[in-house]
RODO-2510 file (C-alpha; in nm, 4 decimals, decimal comma):
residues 262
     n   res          X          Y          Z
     1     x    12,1314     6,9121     8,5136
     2     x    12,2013     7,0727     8,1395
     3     x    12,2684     7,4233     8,1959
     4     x    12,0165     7,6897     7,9694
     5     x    12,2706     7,8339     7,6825
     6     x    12,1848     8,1531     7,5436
     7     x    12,2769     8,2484     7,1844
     8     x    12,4722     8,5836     7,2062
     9     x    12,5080     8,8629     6,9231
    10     x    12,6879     9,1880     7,0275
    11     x    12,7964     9,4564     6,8447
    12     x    13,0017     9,7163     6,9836
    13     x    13,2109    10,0157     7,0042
    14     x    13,4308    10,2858     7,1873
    15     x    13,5672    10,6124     7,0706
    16     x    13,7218    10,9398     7,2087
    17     x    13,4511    11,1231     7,0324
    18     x    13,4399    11,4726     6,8531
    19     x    13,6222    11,6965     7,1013
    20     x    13,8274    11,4887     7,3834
    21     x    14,2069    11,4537     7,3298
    22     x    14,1807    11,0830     7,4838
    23     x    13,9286    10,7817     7,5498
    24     x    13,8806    10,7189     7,8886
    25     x    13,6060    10,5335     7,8566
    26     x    13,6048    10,1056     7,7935
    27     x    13,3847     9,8358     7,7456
    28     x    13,4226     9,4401     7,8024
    29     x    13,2676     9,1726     7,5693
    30     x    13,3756     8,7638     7,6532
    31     x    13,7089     8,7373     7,5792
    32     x    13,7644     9,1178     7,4997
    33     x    13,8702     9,4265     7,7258
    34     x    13,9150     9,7116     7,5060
    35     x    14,0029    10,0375     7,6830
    36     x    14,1969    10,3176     7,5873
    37     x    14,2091    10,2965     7,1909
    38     x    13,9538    10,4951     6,9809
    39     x    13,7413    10,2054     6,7641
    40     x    13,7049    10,3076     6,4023
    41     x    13,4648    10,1217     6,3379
    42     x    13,2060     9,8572     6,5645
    43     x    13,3043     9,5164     6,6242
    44     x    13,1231     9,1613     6,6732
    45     x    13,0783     8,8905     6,9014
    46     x    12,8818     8,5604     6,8912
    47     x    12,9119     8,2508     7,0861
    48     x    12,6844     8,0262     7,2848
    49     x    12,6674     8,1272     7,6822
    50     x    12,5813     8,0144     8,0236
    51     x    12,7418     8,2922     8,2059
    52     x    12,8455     8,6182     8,0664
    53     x    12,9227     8,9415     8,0706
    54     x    12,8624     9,2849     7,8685
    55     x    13,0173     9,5793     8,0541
    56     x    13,0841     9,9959     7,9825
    57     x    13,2786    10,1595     8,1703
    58     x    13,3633    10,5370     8,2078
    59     x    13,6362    10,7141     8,3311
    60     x    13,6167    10,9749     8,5760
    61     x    13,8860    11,2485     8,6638
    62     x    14,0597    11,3529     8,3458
    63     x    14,3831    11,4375     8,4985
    64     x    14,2694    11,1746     8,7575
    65     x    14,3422    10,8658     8,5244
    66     x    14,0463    10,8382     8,4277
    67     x    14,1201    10,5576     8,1698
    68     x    14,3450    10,3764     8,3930
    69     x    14,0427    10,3363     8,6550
    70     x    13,7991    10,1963     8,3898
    71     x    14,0377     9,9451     8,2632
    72     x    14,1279     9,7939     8,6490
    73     x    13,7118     9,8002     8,7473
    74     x    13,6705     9,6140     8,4107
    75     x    13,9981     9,3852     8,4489
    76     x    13,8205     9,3373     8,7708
    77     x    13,5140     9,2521     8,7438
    78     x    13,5596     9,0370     8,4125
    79     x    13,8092     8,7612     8,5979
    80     x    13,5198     8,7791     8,9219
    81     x    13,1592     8,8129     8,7685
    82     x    13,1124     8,4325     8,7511
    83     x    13,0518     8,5048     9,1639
    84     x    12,7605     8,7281     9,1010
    85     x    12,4353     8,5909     9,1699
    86     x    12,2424     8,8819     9,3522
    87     x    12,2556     9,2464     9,4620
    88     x    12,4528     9,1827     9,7625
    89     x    12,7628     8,9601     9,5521
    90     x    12,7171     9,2290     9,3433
    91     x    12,8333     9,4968     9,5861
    92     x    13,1082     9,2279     9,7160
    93     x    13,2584     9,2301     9,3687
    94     x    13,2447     9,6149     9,3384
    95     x    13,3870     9,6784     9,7217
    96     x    13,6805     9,4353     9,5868
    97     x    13,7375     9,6467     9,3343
    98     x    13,7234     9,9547     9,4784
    99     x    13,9471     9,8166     9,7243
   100     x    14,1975     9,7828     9,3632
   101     x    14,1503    10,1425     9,2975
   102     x    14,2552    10,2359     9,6725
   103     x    14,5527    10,0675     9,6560
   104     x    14,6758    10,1709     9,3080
   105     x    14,5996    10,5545     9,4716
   106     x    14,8089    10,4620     9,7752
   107     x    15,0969    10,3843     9,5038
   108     x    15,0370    10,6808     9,2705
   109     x    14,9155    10,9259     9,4836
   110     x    14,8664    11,1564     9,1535
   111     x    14,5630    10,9699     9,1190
   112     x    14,3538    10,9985     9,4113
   113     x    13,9916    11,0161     9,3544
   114     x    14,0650    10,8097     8,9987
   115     x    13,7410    10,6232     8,9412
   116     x    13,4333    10,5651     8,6936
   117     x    13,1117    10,4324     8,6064
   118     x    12,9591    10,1400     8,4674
   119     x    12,6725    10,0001     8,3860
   120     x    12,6443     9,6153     8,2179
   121     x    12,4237     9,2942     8,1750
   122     x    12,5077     8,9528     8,2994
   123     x    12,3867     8,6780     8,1497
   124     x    12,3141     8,3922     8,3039
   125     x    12,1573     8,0580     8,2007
   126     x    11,7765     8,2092     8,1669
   127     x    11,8128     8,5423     8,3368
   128     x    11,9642     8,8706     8,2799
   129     x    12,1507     9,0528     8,5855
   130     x    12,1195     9,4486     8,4800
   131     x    12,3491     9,6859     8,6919
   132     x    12,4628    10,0447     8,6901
   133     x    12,7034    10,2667     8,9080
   134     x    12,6912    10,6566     8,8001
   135     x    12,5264    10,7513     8,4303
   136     x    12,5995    10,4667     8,1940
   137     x    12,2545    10,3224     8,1196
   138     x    12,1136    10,0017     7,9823
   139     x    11,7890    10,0285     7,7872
   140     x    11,6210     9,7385     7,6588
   141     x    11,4253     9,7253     7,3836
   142     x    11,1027     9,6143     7,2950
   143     x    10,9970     9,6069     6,9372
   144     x    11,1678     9,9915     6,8192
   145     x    11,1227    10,1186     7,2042
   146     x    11,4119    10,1943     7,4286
   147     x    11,3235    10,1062     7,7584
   148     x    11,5294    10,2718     8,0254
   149     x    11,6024     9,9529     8,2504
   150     x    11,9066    10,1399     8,4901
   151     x    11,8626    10,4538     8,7027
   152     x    12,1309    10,7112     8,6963
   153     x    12,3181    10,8121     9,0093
   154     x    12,3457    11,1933     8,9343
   155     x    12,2094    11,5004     9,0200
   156     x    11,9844    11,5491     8,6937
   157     x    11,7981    11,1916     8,7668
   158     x    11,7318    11,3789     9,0826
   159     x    11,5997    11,6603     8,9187
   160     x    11,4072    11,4200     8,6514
   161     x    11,2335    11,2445     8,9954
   162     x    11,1423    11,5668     9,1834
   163     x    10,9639    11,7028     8,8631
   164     x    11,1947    11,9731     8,7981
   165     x    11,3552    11,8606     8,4399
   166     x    11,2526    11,6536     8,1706
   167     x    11,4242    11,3252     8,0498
   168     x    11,5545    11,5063     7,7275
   169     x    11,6442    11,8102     7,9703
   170     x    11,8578    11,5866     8,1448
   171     x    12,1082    11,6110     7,8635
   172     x    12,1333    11,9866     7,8404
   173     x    12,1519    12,0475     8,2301
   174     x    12,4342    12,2143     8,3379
   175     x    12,5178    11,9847     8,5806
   176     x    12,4531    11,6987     8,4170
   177     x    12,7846    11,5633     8,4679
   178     x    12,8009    11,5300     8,8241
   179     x    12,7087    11,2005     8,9433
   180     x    12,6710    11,0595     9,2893
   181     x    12,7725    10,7037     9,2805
   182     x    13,0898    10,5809     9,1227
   183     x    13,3941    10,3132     9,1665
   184     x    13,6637    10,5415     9,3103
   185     x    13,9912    10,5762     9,4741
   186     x    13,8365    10,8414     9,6825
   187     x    13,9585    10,6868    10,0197
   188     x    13,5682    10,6874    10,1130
   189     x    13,4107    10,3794    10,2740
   190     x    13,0945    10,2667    10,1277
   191     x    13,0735    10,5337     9,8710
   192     x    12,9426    10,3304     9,6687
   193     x    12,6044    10,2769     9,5582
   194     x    12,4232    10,0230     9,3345
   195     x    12,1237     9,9409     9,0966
   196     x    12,0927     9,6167     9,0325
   197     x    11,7999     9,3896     8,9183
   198     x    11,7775     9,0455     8,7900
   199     x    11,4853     8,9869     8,4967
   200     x    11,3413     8,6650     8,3072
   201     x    11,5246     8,6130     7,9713
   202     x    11,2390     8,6553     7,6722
   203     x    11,2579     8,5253     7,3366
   204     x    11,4943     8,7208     7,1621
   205     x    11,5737     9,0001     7,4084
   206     x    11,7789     9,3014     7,3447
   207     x    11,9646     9,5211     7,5057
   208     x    12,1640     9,8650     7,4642
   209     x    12,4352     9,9186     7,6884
   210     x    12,5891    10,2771     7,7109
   211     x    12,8193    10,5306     7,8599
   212     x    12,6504    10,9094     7,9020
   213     x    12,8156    11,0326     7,6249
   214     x    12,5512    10,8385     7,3973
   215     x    12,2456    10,9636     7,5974
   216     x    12,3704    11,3243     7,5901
   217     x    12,3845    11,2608     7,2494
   218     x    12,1033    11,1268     7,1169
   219     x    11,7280    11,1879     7,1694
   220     x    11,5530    10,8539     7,2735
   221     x    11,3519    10,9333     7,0165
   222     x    11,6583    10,9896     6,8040
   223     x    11,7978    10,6246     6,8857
   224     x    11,4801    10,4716     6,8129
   225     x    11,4161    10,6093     6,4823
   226     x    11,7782    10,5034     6,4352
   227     x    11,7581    10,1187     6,5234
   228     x    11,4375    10,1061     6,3565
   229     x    11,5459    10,1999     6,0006
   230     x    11,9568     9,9642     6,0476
   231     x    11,8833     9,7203     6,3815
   232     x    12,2074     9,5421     6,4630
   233     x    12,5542     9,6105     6,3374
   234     x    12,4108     9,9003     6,1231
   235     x    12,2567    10,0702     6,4548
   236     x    12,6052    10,1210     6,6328
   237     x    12,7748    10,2049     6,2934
   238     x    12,4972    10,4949     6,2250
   239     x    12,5566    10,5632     6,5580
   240     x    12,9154    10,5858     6,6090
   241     x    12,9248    10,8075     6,2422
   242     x    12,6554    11,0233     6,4228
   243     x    12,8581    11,0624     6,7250
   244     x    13,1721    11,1985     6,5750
   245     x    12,9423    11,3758     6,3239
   246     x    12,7952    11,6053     6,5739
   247     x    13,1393    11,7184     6,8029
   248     x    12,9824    11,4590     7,0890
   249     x    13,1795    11,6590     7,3688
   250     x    13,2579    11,3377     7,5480
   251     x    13,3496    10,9884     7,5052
   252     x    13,0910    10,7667     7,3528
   253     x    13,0906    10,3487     7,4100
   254     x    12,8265    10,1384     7,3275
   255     x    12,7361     9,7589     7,3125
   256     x    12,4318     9,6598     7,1550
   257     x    12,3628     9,3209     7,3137
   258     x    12,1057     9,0436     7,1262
   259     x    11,9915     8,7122     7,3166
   260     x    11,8287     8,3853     7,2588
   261     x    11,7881     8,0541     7,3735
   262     x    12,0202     7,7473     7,2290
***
């Protein structure tokens, strides 16, 4: 039986941003980890796919190696995604590499409690598998709207569901930063949990993948009038100039993900 191919355009980036000394965010596009640089500019991918993944990741911990985590979840998960069909491989996957970060901490003690969040989009054949761990979101978009697809693990979505904040509050709280869910070397048995949700391919779906630094940003209404004046490589170019621009006080990654059938 012939296997659905999608048609795959990405477009992404990762950068220290306007105030932090180092980038401990990364992201992971087919053949391409990229963690711990600061991107200049955004970069491309395109290729025909039956199974694939689009990944951010961001570092936790600071002094924690924060970097170091992102890159082994993402080194991780890229060589053992092709085993993900559902929520519960999911969290197999995840536990494995967890079980990575526990390991490295029993090594380099320095690091205990290294960790971070992700949030990504499998493709496969004629579905999408949409995921997050912590505060890096995936929004898809229909038309010039940013749909918020993910939800956060962090007190502020908390807040945002009890009624006590509003969505663009959520990126002046003061403790917007603390989340409740991440991949960690905390020594902390099922600490972690999931979103996951597998949706029906459309015609010519898209998708924005992105670490918090982004959404503390930017407005949605900010990225929206944004992608609808320069949609595809322009979008994460304005946005990555926009990001350094304003000081963004953390680091910002981003992969702006466009499907289609073959």
């Amino acid at each position: 039986m012939n296997k659905t191919k999608q048609r795959v355009e990405a477009f992404f980036f990762t950068n220290k941003g306007g105030v932090r000394s180092n980038n401990e965010d990364g992201l992971y596009v087919p053949d391409a980890l990229i963690s711990d640089v600061s991107m200049r500019i955004p970069e491309s991918y395109s290729g025909e796919v039956t199974n694939a993944l689009f990944c951010v990741a961001d570092g936790i911990g600071g002094e924690q190696k924060g970097e170091v985590a992102a890159q082994q979840v993402l080194t991780y998960l890229s060589a053992h995604y092709s085993e993900i069909k559902d929520e519960e491989s999911f969290i197999a996957v995840v536990s494995a590499a967890k079980e990575e970060l526990e390991s490295y901490v029993l090594k380099n003690p320095e690091a205990s409690n290294l960790g971070c969040t992700l949030a990504g989009v499998i493709i496969q054949e004629d579905k999408a598998h949409v995921f997050n761990i912590g505060d890096c979101r995936v929004y898809r978009i229909n038309g010039n709207f940013f749909e918020r697809i993910t939800r956060d693990h962090s007190v502020v979505q908390h807040l945002l569901e009890e009624g006590v904040i509003t969505e663009d509050e959520m990126r002046y709280h003061p403790r917007k930063n603390i989340v409740t869910s991440s991949v960690s070397g905390d020594g902390i048995k099922d600490s972690v949990h999931v979103w996951f949700k597998t949706i029906g391919l459309r015609e010519q779906d898209l998708f924005f993948i992105c670490s918090d630094g982004i959404w503390e940003c930017f407005s949605q209404d900010e990225l929206e009038m944004i992608f609808q004046k320069y949609p595809g490589y322009a979008f994460c170019e304005k946005i990555l100039i926009a990001a350094l621009a304003r000081q963004s006080s953390d680091n910002v990654t981003a992969i702006l993900l466009n499907t289609s059938q073959s």
